[in-house]
N, CA, C and O of each residue as an XYZ file, in Angstrom:
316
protein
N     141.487     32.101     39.165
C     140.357     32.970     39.441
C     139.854     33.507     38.103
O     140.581     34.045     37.268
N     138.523     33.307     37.978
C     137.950     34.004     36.744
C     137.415     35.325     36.980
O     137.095     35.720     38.101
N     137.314     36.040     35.871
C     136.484     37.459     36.180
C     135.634     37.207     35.172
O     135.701     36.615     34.095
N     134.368     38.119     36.107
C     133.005     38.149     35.048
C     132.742     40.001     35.490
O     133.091     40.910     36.242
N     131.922     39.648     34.434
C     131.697     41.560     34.254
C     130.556     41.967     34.606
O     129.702     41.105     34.401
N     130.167     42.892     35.041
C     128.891     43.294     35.998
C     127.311     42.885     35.344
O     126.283     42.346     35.752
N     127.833     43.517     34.041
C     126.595     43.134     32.888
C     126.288     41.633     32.887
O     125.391     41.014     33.460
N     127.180     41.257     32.166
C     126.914     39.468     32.320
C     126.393     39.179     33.877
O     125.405     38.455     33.753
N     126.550     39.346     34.788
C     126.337     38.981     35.939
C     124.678     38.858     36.557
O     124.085     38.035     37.255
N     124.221     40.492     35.709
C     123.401     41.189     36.192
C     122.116     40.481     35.337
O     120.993     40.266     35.794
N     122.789     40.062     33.427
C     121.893     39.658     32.741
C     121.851     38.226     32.925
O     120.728     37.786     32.678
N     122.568     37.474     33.224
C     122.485     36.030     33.504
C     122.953     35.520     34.871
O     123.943     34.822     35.090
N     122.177     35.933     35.638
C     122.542     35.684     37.579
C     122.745     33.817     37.399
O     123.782     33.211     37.671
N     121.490     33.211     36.890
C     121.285     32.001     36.881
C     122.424     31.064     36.263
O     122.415     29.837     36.361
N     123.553     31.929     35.513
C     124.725     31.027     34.695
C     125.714     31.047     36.149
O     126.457     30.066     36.152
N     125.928     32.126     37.640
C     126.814     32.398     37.538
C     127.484     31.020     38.701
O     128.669     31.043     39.033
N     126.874     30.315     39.017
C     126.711     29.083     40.026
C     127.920     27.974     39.345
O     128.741     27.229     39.881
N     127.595     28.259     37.971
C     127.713     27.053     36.796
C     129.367     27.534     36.604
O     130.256     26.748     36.274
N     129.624     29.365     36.954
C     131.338     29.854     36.588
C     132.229     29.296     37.418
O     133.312     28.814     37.088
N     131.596     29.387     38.916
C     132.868     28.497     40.030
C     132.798     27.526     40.088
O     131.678     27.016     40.113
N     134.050     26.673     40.145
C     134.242     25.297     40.472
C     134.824     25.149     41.640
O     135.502     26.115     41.990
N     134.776     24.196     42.403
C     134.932     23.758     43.780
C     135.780     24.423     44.083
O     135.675     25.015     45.158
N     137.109     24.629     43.175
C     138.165     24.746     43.703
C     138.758     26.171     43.128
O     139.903     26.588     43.297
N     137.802     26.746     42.480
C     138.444     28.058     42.059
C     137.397     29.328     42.470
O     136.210     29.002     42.508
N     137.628     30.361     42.696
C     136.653     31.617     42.800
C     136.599     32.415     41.640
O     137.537     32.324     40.848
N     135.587     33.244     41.380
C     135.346     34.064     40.373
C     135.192     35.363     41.263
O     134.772     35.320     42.419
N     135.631     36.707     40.508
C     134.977     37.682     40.869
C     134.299     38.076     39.750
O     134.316     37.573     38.627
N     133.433     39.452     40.347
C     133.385     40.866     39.516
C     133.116     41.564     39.510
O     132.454     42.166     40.355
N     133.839     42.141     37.635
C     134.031     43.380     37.589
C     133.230     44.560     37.485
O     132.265     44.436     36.731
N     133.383     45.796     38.101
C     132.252     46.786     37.553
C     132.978     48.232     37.395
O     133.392     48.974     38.285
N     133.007     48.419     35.823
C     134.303     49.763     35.907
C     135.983     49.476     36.264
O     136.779     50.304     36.707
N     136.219     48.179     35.958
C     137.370     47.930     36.455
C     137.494     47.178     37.894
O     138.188     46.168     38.008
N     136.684     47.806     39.116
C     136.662     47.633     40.252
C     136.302     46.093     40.808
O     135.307     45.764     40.162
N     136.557     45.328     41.445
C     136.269     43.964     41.962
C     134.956     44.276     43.117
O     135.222     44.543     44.289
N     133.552     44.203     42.615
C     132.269     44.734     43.469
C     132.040     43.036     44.490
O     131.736     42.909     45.676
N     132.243     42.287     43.763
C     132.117     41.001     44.412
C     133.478     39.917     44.383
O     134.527     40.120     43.772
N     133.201     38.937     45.069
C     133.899     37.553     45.011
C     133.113     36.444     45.411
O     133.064     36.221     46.621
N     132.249     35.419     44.343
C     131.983     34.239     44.468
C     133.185     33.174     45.149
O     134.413     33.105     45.101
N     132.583     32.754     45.504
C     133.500     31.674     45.984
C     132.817     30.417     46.445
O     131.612     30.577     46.643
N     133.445     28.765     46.748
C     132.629     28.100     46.544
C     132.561     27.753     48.148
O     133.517     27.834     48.918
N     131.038     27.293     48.533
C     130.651     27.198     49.792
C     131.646     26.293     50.632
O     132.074     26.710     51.709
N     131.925     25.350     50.253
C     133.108     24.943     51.283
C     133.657     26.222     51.981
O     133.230     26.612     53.068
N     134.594     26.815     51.302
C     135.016     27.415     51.861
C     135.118     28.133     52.937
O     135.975     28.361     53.792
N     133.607     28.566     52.606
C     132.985     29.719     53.946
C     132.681     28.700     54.940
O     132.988     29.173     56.034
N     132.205     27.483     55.072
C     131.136     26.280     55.778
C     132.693     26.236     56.858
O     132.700     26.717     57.991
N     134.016     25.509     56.158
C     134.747     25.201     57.382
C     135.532     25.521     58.413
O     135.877     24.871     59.400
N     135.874     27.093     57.898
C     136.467     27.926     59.268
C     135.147     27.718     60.517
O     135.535     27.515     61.667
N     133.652     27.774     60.262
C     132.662     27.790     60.526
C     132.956     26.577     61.732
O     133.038     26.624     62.960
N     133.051     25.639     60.871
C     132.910     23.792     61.610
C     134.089     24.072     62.474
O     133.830     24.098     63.678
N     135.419     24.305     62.109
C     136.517     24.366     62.837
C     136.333     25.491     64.116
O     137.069     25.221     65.066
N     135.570     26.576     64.285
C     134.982     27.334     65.114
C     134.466     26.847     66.212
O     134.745     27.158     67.370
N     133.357     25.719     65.660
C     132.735     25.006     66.326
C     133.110     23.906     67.019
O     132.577     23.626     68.092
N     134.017     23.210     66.501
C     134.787     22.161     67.206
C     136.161     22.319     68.398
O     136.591     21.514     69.224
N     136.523     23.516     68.101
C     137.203     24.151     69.144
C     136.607     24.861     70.142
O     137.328     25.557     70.856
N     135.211     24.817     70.368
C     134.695     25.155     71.166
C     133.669     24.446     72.208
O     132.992     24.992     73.080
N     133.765     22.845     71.807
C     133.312     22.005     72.491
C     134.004     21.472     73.569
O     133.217     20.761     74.195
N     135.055     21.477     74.060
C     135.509     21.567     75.223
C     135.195     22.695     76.119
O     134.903     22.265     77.235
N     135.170     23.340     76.080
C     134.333     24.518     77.085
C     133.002     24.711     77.303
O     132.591     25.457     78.192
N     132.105     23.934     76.365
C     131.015     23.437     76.190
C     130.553     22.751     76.924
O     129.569     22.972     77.629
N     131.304     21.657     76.858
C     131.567     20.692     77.960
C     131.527     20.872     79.404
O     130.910     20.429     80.373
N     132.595     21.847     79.095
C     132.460     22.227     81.369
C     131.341     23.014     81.871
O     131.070     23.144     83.065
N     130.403     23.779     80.430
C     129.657     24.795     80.854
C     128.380     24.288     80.963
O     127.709     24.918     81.781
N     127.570     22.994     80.210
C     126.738     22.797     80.268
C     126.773     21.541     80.951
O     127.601     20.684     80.642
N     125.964     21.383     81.820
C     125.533     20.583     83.082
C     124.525     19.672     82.691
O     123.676     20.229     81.995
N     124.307     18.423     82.896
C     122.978     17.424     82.398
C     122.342     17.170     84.249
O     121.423     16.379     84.459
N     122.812     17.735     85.068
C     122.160     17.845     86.874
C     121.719     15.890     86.829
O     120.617     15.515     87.229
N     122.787     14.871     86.286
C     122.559     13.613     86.523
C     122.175     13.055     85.548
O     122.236     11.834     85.407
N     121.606     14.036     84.513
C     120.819     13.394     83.820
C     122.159     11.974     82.496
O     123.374     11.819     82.374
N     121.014     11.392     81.920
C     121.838     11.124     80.992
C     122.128     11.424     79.468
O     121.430     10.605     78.871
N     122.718     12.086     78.663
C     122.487     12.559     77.416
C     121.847     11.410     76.763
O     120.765     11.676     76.240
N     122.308     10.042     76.655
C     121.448      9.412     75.785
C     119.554      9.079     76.198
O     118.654      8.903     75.377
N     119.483      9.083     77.223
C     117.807      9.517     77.606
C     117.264     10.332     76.841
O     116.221     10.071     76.241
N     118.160     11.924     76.708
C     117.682     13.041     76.444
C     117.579     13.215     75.468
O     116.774     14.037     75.032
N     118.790     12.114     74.328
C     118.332     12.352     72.990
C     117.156     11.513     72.583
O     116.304     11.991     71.835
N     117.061     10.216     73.066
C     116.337      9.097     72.496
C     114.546     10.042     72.720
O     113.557     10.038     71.986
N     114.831     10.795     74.161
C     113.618     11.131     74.140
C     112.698     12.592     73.124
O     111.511     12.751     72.836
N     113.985     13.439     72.832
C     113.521     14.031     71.646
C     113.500     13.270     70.505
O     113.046     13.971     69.601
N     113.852     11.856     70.006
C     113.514     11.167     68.764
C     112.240     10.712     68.633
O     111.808     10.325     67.547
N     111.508     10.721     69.770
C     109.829      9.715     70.388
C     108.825     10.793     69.559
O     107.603     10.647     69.590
């Protein structure tokens, strides 16, 4: 984990994309205190996906197609 300091942060927003790497987080500092934590988007994206995929079985029982067929329904929003 890197630390960056409020100033730097504040004067060069546009460097701070370029401080995290995939696999590491940065915070920072302001007065000592940890005001933020960058971190890299994976991260946040797959509790997200995993949320979502455990919830497609109940999905399943809840939403009804009344006969229809899903592939109709998609082909026909592609037209």
């Amino acid at each position: 984990m890197i630390e960056i300091g409020a100033c730097e942060a504040k004067a060069r927003p546009s460097s701070l994309p370029g401080k995290v790497s995939p696999e590491e987080e940065a915070i920072i500092i302001k007065r000592g205190k940890v005001i933020a934590h960058l971190v890299p988007a994976k991260h946040l994206r797959q509790p997200r996906i995993n949320a979502t995929i455990d919830k497609l079985p109940s999905l399943r029982k809840e939403f009804k197609l009344n006969g229809l067929d899903w592939k109709d329904l998609r082909n026909e929003h592609l037209r």
